[in-house]
Backbone atoms as SQL, in Angstrom:
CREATE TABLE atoms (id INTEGER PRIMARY KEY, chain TEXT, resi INTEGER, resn TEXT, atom TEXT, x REAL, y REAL, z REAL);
INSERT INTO atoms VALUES
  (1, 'A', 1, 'UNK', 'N', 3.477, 3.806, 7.716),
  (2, 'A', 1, 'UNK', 'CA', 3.659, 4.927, 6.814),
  (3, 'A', 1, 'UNK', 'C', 2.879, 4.706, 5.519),
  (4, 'A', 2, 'UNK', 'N', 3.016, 3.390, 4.772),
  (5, 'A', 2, 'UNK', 'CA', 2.289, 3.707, 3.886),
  (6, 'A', 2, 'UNK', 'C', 0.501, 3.473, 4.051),
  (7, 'A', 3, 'UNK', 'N', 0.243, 2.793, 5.158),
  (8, 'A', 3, 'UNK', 'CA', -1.577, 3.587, 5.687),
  (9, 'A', 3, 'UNK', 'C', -1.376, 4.923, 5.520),
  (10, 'A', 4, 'UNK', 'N', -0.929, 5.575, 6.415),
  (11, 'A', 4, 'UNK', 'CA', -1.208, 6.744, 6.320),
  (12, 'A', 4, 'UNK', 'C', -0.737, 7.666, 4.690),
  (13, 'A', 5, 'UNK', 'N', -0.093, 7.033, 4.135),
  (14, 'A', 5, 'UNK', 'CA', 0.384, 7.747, 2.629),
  (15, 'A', 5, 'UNK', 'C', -1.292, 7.531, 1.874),
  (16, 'A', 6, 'UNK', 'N', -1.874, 6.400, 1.691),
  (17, 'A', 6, 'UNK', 'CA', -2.896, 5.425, 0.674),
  (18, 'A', 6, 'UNK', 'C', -4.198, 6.173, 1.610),
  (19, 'A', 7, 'UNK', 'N', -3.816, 6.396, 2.926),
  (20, 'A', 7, 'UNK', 'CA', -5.091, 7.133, 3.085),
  (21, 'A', 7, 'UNK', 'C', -5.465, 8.723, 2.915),
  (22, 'A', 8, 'UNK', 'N', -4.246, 9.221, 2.736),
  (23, 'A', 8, 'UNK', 'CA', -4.145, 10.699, 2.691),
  (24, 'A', 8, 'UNK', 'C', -4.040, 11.674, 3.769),
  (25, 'A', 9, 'UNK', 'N', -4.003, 10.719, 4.971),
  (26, 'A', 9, 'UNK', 'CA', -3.885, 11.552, 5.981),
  (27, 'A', 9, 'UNK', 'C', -3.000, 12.626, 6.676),
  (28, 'A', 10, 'UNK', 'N', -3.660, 13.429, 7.749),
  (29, 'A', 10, 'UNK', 'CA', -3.481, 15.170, 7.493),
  (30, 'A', 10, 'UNK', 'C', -1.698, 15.475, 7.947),
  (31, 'A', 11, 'UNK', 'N', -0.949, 14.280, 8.400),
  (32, 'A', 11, 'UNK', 'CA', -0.010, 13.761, 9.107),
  (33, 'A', 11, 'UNK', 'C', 0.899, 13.802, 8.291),
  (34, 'A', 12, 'UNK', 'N', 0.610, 13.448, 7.570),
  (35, 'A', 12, 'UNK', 'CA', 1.670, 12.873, 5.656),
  (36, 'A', 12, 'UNK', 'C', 1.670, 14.088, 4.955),
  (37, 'A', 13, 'UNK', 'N', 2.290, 15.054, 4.074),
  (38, 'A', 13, 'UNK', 'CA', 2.087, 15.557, 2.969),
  (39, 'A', 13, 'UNK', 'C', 3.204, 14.887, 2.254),
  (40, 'A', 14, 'UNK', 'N', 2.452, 13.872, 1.738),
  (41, 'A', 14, 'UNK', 'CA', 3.163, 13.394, 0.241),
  (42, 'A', 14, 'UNK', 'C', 2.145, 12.872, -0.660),
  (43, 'A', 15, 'UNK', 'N', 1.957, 12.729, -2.031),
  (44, 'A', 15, 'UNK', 'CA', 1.030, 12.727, -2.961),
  (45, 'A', 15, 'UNK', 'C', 1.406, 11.108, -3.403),
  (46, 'A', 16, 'UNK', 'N', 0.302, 10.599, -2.744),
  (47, 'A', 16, 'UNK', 'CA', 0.243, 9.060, -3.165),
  (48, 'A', 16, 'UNK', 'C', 0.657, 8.924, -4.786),
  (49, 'A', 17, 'UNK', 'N', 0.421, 9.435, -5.488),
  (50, 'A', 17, 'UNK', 'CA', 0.291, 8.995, -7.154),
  (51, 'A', 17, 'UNK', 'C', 1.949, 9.047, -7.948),
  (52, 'A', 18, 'UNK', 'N', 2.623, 9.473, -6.027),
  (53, 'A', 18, 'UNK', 'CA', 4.312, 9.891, -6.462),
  (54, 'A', 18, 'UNK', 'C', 4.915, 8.464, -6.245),
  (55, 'A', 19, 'UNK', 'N', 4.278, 7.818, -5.040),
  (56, 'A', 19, 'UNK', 'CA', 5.030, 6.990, -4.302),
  (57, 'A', 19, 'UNK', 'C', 4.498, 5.365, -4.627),
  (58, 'A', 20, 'UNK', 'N', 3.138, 5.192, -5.154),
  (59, 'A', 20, 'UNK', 'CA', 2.127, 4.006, -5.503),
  (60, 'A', 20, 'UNK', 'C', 1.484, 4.023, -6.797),
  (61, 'A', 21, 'UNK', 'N', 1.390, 3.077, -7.206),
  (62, 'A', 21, 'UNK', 'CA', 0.417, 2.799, -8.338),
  (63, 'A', 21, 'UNK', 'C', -0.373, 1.899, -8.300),
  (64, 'A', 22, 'UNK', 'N', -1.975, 2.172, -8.676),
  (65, 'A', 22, 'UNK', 'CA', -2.916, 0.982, -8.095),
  (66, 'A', 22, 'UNK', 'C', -2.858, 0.421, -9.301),
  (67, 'A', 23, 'UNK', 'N', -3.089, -0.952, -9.666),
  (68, 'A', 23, 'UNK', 'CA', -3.282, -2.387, -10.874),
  (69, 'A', 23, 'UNK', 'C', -4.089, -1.240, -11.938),
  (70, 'A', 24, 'UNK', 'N', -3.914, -1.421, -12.892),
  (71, 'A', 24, 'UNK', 'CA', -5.585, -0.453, -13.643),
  (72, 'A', 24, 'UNK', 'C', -5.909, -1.990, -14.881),
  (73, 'A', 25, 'UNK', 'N', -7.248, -1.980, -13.696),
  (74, 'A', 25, 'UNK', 'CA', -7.892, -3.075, -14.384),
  (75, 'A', 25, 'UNK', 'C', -9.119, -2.138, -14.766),
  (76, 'A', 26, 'UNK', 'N', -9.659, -2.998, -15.792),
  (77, 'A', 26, 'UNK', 'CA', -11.483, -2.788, -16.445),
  (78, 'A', 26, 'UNK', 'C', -12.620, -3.375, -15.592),
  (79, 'A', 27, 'UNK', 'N', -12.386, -3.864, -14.477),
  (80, 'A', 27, 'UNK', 'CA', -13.224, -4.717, -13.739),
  (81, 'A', 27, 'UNK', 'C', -13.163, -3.994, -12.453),
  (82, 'A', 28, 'UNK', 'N', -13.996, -4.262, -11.909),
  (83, 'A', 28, 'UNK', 'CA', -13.866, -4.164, -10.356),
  (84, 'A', 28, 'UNK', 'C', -13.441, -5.448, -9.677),
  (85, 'A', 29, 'UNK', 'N', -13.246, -6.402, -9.623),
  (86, 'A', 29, 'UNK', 'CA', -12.581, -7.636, -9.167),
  (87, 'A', 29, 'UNK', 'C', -11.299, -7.724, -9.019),
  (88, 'A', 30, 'UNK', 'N', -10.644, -7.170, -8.277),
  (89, 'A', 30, 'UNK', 'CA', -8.784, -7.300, -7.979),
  (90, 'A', 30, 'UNK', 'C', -8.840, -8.751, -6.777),
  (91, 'A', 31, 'UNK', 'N', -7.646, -9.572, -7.662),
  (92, 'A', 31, 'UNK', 'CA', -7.680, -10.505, -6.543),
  (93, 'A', 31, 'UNK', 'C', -6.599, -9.880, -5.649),
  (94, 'A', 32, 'UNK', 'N', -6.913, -10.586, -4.200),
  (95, 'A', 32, 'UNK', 'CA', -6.082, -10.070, -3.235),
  (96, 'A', 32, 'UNK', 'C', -6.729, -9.245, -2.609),
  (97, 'A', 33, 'UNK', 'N', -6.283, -7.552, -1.861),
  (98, 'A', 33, 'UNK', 'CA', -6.643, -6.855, -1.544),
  (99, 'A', 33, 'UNK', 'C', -7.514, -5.695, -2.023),
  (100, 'A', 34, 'UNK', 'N', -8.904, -5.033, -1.498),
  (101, 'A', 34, 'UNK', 'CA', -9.501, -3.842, -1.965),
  (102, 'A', 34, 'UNK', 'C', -8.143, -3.149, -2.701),
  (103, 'A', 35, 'UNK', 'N', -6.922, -2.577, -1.804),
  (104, 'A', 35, 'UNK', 'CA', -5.895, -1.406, -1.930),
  (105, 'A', 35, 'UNK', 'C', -4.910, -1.970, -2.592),
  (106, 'A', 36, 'UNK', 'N', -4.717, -2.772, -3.633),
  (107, 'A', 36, 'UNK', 'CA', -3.634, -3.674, -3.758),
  (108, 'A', 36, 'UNK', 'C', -3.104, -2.532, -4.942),
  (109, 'A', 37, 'UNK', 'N', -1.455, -2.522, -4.684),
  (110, 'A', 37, 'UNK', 'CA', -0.756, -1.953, -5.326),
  (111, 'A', 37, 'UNK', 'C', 0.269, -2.541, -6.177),
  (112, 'A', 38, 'UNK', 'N', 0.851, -1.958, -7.743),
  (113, 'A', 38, 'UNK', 'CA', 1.518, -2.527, -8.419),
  (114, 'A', 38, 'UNK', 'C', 3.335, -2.270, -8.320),
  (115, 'A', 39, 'UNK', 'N', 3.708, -3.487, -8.147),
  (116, 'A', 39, 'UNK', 'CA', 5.273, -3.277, -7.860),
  (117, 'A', 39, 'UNK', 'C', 5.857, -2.492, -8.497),
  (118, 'A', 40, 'UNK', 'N', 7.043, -1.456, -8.260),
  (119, 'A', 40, 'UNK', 'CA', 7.655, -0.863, -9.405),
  (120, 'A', 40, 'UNK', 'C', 8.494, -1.883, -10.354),
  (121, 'A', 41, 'UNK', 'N', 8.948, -1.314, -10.960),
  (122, 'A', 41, 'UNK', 'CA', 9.970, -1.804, -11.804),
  (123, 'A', 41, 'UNK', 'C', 11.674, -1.606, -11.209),
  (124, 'A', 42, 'UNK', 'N', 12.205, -2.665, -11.030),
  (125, 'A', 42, 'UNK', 'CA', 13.449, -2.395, -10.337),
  (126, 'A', 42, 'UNK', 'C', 14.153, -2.527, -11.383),
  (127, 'A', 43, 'UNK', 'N', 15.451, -1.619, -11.308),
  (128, 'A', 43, 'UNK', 'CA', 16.164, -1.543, -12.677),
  (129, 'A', 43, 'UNK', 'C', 17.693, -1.789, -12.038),
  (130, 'A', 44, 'UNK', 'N', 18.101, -1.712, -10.851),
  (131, 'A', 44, 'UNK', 'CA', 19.115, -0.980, -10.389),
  (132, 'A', 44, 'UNK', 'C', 19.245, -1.899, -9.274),
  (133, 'A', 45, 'UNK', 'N', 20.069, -2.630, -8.337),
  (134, 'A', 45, 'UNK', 'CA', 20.126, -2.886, -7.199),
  (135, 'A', 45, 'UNK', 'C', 19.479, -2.027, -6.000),
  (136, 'A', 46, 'UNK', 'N', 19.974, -0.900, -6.524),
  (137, 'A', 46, 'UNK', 'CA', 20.349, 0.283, -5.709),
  (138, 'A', 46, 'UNK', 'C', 18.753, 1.028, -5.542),
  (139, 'A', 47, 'UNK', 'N', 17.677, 0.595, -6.717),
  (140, 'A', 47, 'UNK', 'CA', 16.259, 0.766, -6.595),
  (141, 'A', 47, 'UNK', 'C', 15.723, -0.943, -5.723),
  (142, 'A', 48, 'UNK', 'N', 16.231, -1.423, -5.149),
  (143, 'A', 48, 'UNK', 'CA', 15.449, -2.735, -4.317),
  (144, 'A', 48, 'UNK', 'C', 15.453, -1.750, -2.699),
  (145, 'A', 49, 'UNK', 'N', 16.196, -0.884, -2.638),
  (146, 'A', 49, 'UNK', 'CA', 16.076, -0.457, -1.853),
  (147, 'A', 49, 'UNK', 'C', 15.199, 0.812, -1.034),
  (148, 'A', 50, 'UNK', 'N', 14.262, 1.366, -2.277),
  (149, 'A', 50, 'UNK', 'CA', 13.770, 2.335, -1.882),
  (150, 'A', 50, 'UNK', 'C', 12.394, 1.612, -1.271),
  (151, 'A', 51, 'UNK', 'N', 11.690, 2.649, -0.211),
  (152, 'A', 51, 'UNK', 'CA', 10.619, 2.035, 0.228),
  (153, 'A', 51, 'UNK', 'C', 9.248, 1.821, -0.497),
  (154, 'A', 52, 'UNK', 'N', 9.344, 2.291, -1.372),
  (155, 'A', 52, 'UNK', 'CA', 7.746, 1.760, -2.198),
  (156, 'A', 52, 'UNK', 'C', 8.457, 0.337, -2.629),
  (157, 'A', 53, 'UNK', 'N', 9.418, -0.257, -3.301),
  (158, 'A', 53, 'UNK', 'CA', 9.873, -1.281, -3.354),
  (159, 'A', 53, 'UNK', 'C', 10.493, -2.308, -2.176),
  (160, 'A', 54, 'UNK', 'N', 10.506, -1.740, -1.321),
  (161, 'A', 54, 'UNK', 'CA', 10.006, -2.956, 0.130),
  (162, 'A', 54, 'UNK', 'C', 8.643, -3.283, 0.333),
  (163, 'A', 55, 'UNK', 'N', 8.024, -2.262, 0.305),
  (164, 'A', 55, 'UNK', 'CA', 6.443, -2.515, 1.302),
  (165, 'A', 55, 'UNK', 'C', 5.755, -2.777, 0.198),
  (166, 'A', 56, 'UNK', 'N', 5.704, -2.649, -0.893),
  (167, 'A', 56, 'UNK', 'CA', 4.368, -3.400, -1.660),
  (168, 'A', 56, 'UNK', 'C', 3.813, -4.716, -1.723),
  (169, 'A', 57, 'UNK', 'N', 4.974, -5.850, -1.894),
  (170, 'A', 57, 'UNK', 'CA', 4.671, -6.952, -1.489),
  (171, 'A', 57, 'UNK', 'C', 3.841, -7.153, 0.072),
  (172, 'A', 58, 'UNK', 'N', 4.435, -7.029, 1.206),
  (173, 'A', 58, 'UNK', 'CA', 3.913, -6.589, 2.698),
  (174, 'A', 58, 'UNK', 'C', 2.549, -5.840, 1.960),
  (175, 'A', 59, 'UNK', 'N', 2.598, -5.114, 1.897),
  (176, 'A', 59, 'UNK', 'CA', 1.006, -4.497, 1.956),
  (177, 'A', 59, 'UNK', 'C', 0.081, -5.459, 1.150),
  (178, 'A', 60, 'UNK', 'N', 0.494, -6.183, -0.186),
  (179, 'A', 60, 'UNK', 'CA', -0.351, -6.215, -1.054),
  (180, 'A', 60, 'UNK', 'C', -1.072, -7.689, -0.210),
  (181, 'A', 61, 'UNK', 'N', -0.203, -8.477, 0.797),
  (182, 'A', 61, 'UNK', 'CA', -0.788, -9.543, 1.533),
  (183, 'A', 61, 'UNK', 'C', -1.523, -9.318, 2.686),
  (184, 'A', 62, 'UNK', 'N', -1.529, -7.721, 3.579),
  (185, 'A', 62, 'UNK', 'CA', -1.873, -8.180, 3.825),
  (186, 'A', 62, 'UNK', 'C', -4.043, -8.073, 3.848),
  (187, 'A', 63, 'UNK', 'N', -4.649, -8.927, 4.893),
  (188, 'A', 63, 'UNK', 'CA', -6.275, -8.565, 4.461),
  (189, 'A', 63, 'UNK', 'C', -7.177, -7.253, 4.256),
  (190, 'A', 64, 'UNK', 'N', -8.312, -7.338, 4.100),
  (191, 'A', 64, 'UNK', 'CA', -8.993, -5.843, 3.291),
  (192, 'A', 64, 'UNK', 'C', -9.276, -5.282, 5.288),
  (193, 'A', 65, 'UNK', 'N', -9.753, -6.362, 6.194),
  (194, 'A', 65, 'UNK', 'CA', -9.931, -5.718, 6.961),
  (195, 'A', 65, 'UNK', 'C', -8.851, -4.781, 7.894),
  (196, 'A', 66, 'UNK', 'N', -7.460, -5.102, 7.488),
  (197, 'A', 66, 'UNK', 'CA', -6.369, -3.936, 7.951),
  (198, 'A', 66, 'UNK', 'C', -6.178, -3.053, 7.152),
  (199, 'A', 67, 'UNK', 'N', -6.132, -3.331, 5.793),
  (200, 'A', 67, 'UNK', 'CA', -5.663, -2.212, 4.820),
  (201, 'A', 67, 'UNK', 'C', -7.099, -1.236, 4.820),
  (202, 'A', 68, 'UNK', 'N', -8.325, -1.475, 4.940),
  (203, 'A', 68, 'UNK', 'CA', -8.861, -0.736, 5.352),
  (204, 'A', 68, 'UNK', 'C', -9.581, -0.360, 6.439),
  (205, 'A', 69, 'UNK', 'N', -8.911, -0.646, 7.693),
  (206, 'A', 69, 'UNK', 'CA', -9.112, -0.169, 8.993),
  (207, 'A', 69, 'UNK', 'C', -9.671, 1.570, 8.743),
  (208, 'A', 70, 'UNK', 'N', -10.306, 1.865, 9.541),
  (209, 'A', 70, 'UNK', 'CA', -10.745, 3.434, 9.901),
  (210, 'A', 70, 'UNK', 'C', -10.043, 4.506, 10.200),
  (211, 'A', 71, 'UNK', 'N', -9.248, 3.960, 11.107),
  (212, 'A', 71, 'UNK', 'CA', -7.971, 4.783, 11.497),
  (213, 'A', 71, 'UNK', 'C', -6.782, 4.375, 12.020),
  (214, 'A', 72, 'UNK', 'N', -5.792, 4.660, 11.608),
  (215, 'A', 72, 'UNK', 'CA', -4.342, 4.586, 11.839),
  (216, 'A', 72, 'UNK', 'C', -3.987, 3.666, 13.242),
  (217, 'A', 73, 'UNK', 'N', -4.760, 3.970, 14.523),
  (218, 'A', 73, 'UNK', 'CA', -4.720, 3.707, 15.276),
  (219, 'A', 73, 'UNK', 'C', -5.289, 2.041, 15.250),
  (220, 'A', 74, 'UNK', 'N', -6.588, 1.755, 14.701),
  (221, 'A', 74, 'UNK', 'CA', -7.219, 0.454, 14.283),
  (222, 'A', 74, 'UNK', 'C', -6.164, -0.380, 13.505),
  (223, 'A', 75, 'UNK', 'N', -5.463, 0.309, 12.476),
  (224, 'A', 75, 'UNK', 'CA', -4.729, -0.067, 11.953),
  (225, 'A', 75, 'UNK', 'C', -3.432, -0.975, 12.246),
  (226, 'A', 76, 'UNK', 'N', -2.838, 0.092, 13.436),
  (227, 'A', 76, 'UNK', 'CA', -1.781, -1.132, 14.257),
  (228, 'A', 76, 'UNK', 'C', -2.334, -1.785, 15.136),
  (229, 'A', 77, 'UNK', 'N', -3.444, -1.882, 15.456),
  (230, 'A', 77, 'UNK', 'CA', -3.722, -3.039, 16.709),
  (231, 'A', 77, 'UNK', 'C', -4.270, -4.406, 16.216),
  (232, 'A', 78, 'UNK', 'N', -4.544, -4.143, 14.900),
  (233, 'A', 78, 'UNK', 'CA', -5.587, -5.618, 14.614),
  (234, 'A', 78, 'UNK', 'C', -4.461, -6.542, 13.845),
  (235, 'A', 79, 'UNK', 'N', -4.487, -7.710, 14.437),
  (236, 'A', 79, 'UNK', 'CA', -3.791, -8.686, 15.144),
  (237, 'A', 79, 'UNK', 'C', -4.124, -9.662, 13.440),
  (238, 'A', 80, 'UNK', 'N', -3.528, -9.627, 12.180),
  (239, 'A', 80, 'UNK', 'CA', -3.704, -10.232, 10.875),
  (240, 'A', 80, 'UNK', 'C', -2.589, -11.662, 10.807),
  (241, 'A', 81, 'UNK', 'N', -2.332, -11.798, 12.036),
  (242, 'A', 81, 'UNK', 'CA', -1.896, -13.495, 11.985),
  (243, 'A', 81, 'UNK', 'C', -3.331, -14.433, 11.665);
């Protein structure tokens, strides 16, 4: 779900800029991933639970060649052990 959210695809209507926030650096150099996203702020127990605050960590590990696979389909098959 969140490939398909970060890619915009025609599958999803939800507006990435609701659900993610990318690092805002001055550089082009992000360590980690091309797509790497910034954790929210948890305030609440009860916010550890929403899903942009599960999957960011998970996404932000894992490599550039899944997070930017071509398509959705590429996406679940390539094997990032």
């Amino acid at each position: 779900m969140c490939y398909r959210i970060l890619h915009k695809l025609n599958l999803v209507d939800v507006d990435c800029d609701n659900f993610f926030s990318a690092p805002h650096h001055t550089t082009s150099y992000i360590r980690g991933t091309v797509m790497k996203l910034n954790k929210p702020r948890i305030i609440s127990a009860r916010d550890s639970h929403f899903f942009t605050s599960r999957t960011v960590h998970m996404w932000n590990s894992l490599p550039d060649s899944i997070v930017t696979a071509p398509t959705a389909r590429c996406f679940k098959i390539i094997d990032y052990r």
